[in-house]
N, CA, C and O atoms as a GROMACS GRO file, in nm:
protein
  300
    1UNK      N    1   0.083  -0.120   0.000
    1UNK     CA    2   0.000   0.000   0.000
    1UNK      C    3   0.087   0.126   0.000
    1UNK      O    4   0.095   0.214  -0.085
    2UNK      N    5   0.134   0.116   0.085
    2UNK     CA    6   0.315   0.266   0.078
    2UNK      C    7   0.337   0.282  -0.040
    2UNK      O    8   0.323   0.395  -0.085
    3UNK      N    9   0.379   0.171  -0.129
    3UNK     CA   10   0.438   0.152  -0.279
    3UNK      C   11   0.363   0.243  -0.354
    3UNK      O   12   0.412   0.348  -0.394
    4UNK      N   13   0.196   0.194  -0.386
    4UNK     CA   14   0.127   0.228  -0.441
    4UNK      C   15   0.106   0.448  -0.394
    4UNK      O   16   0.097   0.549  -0.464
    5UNK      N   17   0.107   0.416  -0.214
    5UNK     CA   18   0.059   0.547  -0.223
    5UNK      C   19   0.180   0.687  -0.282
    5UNK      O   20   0.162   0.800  -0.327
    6UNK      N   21   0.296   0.610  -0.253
    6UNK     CA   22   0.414   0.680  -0.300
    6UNK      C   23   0.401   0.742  -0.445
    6UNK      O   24   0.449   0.845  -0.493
    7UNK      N   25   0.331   0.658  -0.491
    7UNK     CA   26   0.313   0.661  -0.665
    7UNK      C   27   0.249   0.728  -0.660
    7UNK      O   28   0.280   0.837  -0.709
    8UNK      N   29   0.124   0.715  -0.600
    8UNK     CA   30   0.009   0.832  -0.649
    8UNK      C   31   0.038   1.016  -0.566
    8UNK      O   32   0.000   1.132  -0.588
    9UNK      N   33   0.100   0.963  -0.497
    9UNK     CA   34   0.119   1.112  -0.452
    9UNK      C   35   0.287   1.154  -0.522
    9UNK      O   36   0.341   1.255  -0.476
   10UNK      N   37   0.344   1.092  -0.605
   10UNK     CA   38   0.430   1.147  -0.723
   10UNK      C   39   0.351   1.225  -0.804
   10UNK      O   40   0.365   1.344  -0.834
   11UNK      N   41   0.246   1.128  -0.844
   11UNK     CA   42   0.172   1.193  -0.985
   11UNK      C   43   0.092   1.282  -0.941
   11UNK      O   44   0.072   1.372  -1.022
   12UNK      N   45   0.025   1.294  -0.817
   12UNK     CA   46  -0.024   1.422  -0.771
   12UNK      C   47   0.094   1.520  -0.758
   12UNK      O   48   0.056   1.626  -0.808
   13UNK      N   49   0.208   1.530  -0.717
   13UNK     CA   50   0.260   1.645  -0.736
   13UNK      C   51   0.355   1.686  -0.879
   13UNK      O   52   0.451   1.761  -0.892
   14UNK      N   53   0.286   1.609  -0.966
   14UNK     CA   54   0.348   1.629  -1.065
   14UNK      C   55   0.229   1.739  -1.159
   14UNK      O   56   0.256   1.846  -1.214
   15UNK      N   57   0.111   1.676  -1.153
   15UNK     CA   58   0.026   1.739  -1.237
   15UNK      C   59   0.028   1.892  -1.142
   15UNK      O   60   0.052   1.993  -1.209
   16UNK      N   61   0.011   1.905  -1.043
   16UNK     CA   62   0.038   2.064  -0.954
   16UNK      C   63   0.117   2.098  -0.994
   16UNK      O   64   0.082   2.213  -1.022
   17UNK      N   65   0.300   2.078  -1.055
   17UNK     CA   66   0.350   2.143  -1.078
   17UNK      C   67   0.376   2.185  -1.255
   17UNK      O   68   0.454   2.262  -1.311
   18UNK      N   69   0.286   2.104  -1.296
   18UNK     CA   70   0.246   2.084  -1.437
   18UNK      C   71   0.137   2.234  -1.455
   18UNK      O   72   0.141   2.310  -1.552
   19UNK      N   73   0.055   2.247  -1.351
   19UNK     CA   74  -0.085   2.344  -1.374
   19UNK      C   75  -0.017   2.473  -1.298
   19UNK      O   76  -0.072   2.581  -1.317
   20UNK      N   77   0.093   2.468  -1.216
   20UNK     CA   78   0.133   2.564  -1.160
   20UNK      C   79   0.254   2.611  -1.299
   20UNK      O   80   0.237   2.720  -1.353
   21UNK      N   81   0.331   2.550  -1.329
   21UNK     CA   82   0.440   2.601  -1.480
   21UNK      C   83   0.356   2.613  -1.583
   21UNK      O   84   0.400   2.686  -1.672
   22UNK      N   85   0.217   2.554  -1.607
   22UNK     CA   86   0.173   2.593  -1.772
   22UNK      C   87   0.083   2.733  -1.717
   22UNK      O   88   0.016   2.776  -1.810
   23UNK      N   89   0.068   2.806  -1.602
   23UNK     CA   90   0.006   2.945  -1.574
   23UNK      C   91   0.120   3.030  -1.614
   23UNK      O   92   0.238   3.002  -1.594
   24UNK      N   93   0.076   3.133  -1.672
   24UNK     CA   94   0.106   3.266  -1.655
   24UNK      C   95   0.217   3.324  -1.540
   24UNK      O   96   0.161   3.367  -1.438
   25UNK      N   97   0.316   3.330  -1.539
   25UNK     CA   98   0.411   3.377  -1.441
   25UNK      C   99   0.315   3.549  -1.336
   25UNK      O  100   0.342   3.581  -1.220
   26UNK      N  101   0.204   3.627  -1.435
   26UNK     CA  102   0.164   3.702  -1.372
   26UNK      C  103   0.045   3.681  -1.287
   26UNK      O  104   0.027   3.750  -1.187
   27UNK      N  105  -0.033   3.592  -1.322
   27UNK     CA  106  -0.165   3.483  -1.263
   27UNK      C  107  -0.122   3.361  -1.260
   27UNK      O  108  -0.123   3.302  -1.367
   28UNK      N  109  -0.082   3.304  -1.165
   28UNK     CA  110  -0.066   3.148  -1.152
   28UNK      C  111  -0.170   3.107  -1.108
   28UNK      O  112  -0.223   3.010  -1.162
   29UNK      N  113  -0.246   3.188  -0.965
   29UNK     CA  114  -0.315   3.120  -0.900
   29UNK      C  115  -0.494   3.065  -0.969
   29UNK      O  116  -0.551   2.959  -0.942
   30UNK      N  117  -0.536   3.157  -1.043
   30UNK     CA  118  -0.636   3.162  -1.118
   30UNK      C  119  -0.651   3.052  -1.220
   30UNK      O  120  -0.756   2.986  -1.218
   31UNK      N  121  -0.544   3.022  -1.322
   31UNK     CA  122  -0.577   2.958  -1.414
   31UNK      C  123  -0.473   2.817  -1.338
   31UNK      O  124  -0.418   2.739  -1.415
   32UNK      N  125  -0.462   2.804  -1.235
   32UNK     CA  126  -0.395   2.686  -1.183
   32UNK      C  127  -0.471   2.632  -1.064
   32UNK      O  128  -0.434   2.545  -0.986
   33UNK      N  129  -0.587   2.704  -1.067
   33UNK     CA  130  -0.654   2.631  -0.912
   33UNK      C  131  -0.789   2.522  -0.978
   33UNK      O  132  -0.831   2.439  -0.897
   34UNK      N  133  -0.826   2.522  -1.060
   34UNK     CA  134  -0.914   2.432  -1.130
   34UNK      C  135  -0.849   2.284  -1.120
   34UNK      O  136  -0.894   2.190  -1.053
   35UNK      N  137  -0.684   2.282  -1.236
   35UNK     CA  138  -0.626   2.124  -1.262
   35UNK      C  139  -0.551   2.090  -1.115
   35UNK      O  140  -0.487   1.990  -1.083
   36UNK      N  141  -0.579   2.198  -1.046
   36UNK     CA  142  -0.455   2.160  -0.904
   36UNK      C  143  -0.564   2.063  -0.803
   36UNK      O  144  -0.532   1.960  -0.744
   37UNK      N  145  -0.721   2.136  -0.803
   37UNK     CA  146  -0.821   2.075  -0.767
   37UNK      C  147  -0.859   1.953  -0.807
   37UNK      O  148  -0.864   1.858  -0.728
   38UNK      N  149  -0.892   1.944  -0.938
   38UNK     CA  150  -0.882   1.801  -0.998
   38UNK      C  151  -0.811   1.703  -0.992
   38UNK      O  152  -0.855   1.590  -0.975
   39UNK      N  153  -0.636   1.744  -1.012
   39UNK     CA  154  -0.589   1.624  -0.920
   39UNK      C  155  -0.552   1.603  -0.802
   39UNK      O  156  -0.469   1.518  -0.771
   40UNK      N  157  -0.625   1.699  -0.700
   40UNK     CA  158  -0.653   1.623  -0.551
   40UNK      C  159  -0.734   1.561  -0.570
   40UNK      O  160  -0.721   1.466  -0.494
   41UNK      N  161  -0.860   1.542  -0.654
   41UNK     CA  162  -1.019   1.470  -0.655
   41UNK      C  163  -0.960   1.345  -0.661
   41UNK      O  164  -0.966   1.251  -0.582
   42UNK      N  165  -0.898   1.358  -0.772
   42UNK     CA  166  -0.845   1.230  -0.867
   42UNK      C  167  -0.766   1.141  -0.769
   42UNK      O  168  -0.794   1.021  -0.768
   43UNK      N  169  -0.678   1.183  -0.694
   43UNK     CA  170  -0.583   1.144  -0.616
   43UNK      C  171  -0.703   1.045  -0.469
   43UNK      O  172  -0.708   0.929  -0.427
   44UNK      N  173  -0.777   1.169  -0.439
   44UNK     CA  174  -0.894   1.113  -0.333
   44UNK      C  175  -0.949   1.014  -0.343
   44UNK      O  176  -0.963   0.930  -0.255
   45UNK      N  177  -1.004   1.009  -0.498
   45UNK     CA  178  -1.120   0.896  -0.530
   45UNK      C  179  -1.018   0.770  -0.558
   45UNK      O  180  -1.084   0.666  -0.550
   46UNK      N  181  -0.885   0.745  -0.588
   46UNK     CA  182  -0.799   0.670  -0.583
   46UNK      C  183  -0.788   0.586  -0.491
   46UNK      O  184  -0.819   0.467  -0.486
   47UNK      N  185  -0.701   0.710  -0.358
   47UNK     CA  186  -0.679   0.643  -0.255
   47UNK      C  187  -0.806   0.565  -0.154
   47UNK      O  188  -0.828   0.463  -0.089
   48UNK      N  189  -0.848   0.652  -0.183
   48UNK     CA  190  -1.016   0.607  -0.106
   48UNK      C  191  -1.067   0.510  -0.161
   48UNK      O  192  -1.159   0.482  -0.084
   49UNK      N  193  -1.072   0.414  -0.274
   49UNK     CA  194  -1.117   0.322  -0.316
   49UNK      C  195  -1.006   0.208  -0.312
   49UNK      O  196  -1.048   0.093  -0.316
   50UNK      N  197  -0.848   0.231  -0.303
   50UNK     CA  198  -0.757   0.166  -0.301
   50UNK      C  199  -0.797   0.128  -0.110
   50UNK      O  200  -0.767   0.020  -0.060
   51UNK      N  201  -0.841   0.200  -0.061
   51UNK     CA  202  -0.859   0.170   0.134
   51UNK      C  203  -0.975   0.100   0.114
   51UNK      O  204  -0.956  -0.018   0.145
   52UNK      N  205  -1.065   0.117   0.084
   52UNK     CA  206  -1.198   0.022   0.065
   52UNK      C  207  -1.169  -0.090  -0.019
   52UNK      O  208  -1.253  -0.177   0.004
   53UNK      N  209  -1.088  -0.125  -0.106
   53UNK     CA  210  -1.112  -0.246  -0.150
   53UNK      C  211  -1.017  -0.339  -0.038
   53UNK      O  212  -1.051  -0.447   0.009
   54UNK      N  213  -0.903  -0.273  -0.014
   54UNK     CA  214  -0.853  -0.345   0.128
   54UNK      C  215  -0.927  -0.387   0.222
   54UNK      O  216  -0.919  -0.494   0.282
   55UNK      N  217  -0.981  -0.324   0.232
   55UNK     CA  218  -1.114  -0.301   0.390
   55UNK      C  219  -1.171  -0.439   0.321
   55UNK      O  220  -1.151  -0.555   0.355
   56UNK      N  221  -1.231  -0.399   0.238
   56UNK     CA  222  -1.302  -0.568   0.168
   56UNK      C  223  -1.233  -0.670   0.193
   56UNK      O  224  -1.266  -0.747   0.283
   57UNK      N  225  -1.111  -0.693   0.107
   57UNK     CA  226  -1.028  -0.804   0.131
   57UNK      C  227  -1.017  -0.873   0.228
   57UNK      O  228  -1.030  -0.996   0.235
   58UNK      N  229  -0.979  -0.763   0.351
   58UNK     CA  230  -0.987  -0.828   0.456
   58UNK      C  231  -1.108  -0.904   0.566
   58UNK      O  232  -1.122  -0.992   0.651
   59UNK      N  233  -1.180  -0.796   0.489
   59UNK     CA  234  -1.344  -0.820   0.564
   59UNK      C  235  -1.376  -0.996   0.505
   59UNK      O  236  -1.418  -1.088   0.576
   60UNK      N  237  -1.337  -1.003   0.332
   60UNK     CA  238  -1.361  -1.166   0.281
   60UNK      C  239  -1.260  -1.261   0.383
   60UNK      O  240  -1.300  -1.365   0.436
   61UNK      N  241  -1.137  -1.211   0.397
   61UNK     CA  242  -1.074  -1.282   0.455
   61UNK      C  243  -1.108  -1.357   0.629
   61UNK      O  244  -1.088  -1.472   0.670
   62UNK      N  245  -1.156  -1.257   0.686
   62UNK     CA  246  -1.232  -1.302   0.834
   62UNK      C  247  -1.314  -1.326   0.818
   62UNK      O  248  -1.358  -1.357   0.929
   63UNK      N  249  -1.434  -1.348   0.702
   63UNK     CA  250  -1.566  -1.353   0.780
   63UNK      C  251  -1.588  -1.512   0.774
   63UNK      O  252  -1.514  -1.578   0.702
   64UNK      N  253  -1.660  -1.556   0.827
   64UNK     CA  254  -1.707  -1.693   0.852
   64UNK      C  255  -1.749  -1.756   0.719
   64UNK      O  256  -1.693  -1.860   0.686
   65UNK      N  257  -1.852  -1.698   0.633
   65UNK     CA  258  -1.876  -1.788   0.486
   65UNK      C  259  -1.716  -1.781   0.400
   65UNK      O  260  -1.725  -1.833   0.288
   66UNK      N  261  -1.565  -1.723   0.437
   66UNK     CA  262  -1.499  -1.726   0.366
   66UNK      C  263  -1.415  -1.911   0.412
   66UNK      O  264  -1.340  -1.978   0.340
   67UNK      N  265  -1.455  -1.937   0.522
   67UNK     CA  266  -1.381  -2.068   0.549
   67UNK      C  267  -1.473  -2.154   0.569
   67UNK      O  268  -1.561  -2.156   0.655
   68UNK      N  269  -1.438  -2.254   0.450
   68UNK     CA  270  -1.504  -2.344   0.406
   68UNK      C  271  -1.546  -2.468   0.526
   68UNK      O  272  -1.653  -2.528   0.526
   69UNK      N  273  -1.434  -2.488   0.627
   69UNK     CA  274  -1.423  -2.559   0.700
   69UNK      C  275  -1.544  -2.514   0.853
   69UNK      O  276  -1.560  -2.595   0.945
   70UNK      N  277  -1.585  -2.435   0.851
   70UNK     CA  278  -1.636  -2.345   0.959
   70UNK      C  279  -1.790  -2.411   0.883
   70UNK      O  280  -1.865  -2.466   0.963
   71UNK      N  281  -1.839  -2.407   0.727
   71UNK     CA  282  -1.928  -2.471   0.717
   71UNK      C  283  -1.959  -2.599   0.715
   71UNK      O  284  -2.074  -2.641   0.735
   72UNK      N  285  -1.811  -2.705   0.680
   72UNK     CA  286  -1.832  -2.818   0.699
   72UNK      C  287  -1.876  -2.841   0.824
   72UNK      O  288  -1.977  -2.911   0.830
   73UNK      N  289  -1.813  -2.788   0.966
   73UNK     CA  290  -1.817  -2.856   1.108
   73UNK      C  291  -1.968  -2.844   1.069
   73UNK      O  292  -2.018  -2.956   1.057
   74UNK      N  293  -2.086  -2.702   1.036
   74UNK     CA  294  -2.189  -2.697   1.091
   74UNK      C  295  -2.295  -2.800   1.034
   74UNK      O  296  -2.414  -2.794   1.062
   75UNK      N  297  -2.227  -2.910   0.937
   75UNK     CA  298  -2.322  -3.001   0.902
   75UNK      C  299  -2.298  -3.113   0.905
   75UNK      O  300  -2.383  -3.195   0.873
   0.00000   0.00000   0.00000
């Protein structure tokens, strides 16, 4: 998960400094706060679905219909 988040927060600060160098040296902040926004979204809806499918995994991994043996005893 580190691996992965390392990565994505590369490419998040890459596209910021991508939307911050393609502005205007006299307006940066204006025409750079839209793509700087977007890839925090982008970055959010990432990580946040990269934590929930974990959360899953593990949730399949403990729960009782995942071990087969837990249904054999009950019959």
């Amino acid at each position: 998960m580190m691996a992965e988040m390392h990565v994505a927060m590369g490419r998040l600060a890459e596209k910021i400094a991508d939307a911050i160098n393609d502005a205007h040296p006299a307006a940066i902040i204006d025409p750079s706060e839209q793509p700087v926004r977007n890839a925090h979204a982008e970055f959010r809806q990432k990580t946040s679905q990269k934590a929930l499918d974990l959360l899953e995994q593990h949730q399949q991994v403990f729960s009782p219909s995942a071990d087969s043996s837990v249904a054999e005893m009950e019959e």
